[in-house]
N, C-alpha and C positions, 0 to 999 in steps of 0.2 A: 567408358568409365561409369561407375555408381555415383551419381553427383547430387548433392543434400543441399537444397535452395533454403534457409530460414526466411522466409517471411517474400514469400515467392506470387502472392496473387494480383499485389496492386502495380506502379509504376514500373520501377526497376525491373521488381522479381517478372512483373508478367513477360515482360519482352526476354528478361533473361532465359527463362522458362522454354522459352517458343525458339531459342538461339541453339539453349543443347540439345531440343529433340530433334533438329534440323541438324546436326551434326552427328547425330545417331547413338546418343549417351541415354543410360537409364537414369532420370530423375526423381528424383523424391523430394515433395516439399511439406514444408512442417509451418503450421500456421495455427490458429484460436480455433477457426471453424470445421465445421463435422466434414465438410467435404470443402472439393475446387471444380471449377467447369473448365480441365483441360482435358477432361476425359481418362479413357482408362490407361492411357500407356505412362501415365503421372502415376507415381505412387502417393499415397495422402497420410501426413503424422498429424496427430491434433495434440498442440500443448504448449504453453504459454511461458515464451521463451526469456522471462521474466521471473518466472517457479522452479525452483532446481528440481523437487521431488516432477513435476509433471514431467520435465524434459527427461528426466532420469526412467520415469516409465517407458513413453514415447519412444526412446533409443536404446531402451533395454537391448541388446545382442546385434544390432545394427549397426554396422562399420561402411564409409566411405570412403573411396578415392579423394575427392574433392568437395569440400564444404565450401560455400557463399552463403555468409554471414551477413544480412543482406537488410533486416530490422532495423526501427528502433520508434519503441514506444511512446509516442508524444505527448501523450497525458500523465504519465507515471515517468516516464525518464528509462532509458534501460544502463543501466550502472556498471563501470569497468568491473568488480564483481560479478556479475551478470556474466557478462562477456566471458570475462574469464572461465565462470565455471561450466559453459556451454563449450568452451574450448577443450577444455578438459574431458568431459564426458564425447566427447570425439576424436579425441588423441590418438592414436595406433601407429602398430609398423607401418599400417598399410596406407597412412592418410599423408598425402600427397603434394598439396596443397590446399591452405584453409585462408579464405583471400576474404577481409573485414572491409565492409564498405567507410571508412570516418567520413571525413568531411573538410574541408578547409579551413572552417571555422575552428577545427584544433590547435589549430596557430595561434589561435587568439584575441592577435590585433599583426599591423604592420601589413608592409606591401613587398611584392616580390619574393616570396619565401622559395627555398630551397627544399627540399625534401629531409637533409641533418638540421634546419632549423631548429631550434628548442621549440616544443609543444608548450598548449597553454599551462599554466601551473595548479596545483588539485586544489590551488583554493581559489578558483576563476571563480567571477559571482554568478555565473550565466552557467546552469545545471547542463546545457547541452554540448556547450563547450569543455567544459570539466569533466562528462563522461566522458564524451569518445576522446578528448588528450589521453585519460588516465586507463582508457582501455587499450591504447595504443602501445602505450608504456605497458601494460599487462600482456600483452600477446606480444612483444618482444623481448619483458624477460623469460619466457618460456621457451622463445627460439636461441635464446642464448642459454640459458642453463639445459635445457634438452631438445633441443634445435627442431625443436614443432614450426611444422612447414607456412607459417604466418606469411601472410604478405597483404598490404591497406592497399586501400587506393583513397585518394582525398580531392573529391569534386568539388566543385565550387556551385551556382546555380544550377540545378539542373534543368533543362526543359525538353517539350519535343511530345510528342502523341499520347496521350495517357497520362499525363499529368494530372495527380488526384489532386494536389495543390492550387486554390486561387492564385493564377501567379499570372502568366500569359491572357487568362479568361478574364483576368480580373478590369484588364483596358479593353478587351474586344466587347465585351460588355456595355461599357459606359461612348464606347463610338458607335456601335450599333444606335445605343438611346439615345445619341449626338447631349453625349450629357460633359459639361467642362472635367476636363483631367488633370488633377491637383498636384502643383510639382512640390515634395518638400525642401526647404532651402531654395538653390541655387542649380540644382539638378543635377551637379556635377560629382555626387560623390560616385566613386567606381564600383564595378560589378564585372567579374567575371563568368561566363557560360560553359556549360556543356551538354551537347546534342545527348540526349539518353541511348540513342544506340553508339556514337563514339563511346562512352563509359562504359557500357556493356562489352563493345568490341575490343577494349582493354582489360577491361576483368578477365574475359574467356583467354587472352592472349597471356595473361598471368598464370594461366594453366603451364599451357608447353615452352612457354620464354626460357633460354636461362639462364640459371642462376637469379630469379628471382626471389626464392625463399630469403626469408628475412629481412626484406625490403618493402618501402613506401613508394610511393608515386602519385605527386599531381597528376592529377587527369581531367583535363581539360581546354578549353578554345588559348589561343597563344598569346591574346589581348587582351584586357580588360575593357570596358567599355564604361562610360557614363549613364548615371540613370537616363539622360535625356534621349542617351544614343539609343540604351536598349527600348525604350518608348518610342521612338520614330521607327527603328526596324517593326515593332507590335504592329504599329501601326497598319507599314508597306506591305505588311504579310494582308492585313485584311482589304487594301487599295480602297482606304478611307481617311479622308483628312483629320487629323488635329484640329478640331472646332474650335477650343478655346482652353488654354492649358493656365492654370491659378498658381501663382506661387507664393506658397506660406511660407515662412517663415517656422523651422521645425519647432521651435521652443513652443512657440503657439499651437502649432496642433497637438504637442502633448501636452499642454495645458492643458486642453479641451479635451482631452482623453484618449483622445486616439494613440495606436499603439500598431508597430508592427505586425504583432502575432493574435491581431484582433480581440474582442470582436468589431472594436470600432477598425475598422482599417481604411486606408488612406492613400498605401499606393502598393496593393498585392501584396500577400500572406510573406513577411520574412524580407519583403525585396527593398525595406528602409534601414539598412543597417552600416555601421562604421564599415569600413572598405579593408577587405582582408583579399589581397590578391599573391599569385604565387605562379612560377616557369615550371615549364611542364618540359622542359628540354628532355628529363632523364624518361620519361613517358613514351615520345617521341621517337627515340632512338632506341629503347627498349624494347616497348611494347606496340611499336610501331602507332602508334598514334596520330591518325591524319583527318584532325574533326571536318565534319562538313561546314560549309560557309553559315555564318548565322543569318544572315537573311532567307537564303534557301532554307536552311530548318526551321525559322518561323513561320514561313510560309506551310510547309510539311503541317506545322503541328494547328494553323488554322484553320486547314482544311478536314483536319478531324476532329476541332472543336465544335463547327460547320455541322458536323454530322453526329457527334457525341453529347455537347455540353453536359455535362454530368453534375453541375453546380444550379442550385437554386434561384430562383428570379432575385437580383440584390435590391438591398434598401438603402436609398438614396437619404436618408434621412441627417443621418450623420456629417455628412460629405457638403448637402444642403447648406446646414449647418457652420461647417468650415469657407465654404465659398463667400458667405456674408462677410466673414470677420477679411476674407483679402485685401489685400492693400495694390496688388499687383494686377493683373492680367497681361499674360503675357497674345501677341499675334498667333496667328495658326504658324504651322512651322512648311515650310517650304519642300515639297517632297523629290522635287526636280534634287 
């Protein structure tokens, strides 16, 4: 098949990338920059999938099998208009399936979601969550008034080998320095995972599944876990103890500034947030969905931290800072 990757170079896209040309598909991926280092059997679009005129250049007379819609712009926001009209300029007889990566976070709030759940609503105060709800809603009324081959998939955390994200690096880091690791609250609010090649090997499977068109799917691990849990897995990935773990009190570190989406951050890019969990059953049985064990893939993606870090020496200054005002300290945690 002819298969059009948006935004194909970093996390997702690279592995996805490297999944179709192993399965012997012509790719082509469309991203900002003048070129990509997957070499020549990659076709390369440059154009900023945020510009309707540039994307309308870019894919002048260019038709796909299959699109993965695969961006989204973090500094500017990429807007269900966006979404929408990138859909649109790749609409055809011939397009096949057009598979939107959203997110979990489209929900909103609440735990357990279902895939009919209501999505968040367009006037959520959180611009990320309000895009991709309201792009979801946009790429299924198209499959319903002209049955454009749509189909989401909605991840929860993602991690796993190539994480551009301070997320996983963010505690290997501070146990390399044997520096205290700052729990917010009480530790316990939840998080759910997923392996980045599971996600991927449900995307590709949204290809020949069927009767997929038209359809959403969680995708993702079966459990939710606690902040504490997924910080002791980080941990057993690196076979280094929990020195001394602080627990604030959240109201207190945003007092002091700190914030999930940095720059003060506190406990890894995004990974303090209300708990939005959801069943992946329809994934499962659909999309055949059989994530690998989370300790196993933490372990996977330490050992290519090991060898990659891609993240900047961190500064301690902030966190310093936070450690003073503790009221707690909690014991090392028991890895037995």
């Amino acid at each position: 098949m002819d298969i059009l990757v948006i935004g194909g170079t970093l996390f997702i896209g690279r592995l996805l990338v490297n999944e179709l040309l192993k399965a012997g598909h012509n790719v082509t991926v469309l991203h900002r920059r003048p070129k990509h280092d997957f070499g020549r059997r990659v076709a390369n679009l440059r154009a900023d999938r945020n510009d309707i005129a540039s994307l309308k250049s870019a894919l002048a007379g260019r038709r796909f099998d299959v699109v993965f819609d695969n961006v989204y712009d973090w500094e500017r926001g990429t807007t269900a208009a966006q979404v929408e009209a990138t859909a649109r300029l790749l609409a055809s007889d011939r397009l096949h399936r057009y598979i939107y990566v959203s997110s979990v976070a489209a929900y909103g709030d609440g735990l357990n979601h279902h895939e009919g759940d209501a999505l968040a609503p367009d006037d959520h105060p959180e611009s990320y969550v309000r895009n991709k709800a309201m792009a979801e809603r946009a790429l299924f009324r198209m499959h319903q008034r002209d049955k454009f081959p749509v189909v989401t998939v909605r991840p929860p955390f993602i991690y796993g080998p190539g994480n551009n994200f301070y997320r996983e690096a963010f505690f290997w880091d501070r146990l390399r320095d044997k520096r205290p690791v700052i729990i917010p609250g009480d530790g316990r609010r939840l998080m759910q995972f997923v392996h980045v090649r599971d996600l991927v090997g449900a995307m590709l499977s949204a290809i020949t599944a069927p009767e997929t068109s038209g359809q959403a799917f969680n995708v993702g691990n079966a459990r939710p876990i606690a902040q504490i849990e997924a910080l002791e897995s980080i941990a057993r990935a690196a076979g280094r103890p929990l020195q001394r773990l602080v627990r604030i009190p959240r109201d207190r570190i945003l007092r002091a500034g700190g914030s999930p989406f940095g720059p003060k951050l506190y406990f890894a890019f995004y990974y303090d947030l209300p708990p939005i969990t959801m069943v992946v059953n329809k994934a499962q049985r659909v999309l055949k969905l059989r994530p690998i064990d989370f300790d196993e893939g933490m372990k996977e993606t330490y050992r290519w931290w090991q060898r990659h870090n891609p993240f900047p020496k961190p500064d301690y200054a902030f966190e310093d800072s936070l450690v003073a005002l503790a009221a707690t300290i909690l014991p090392p945690v028991d890895d037995d």
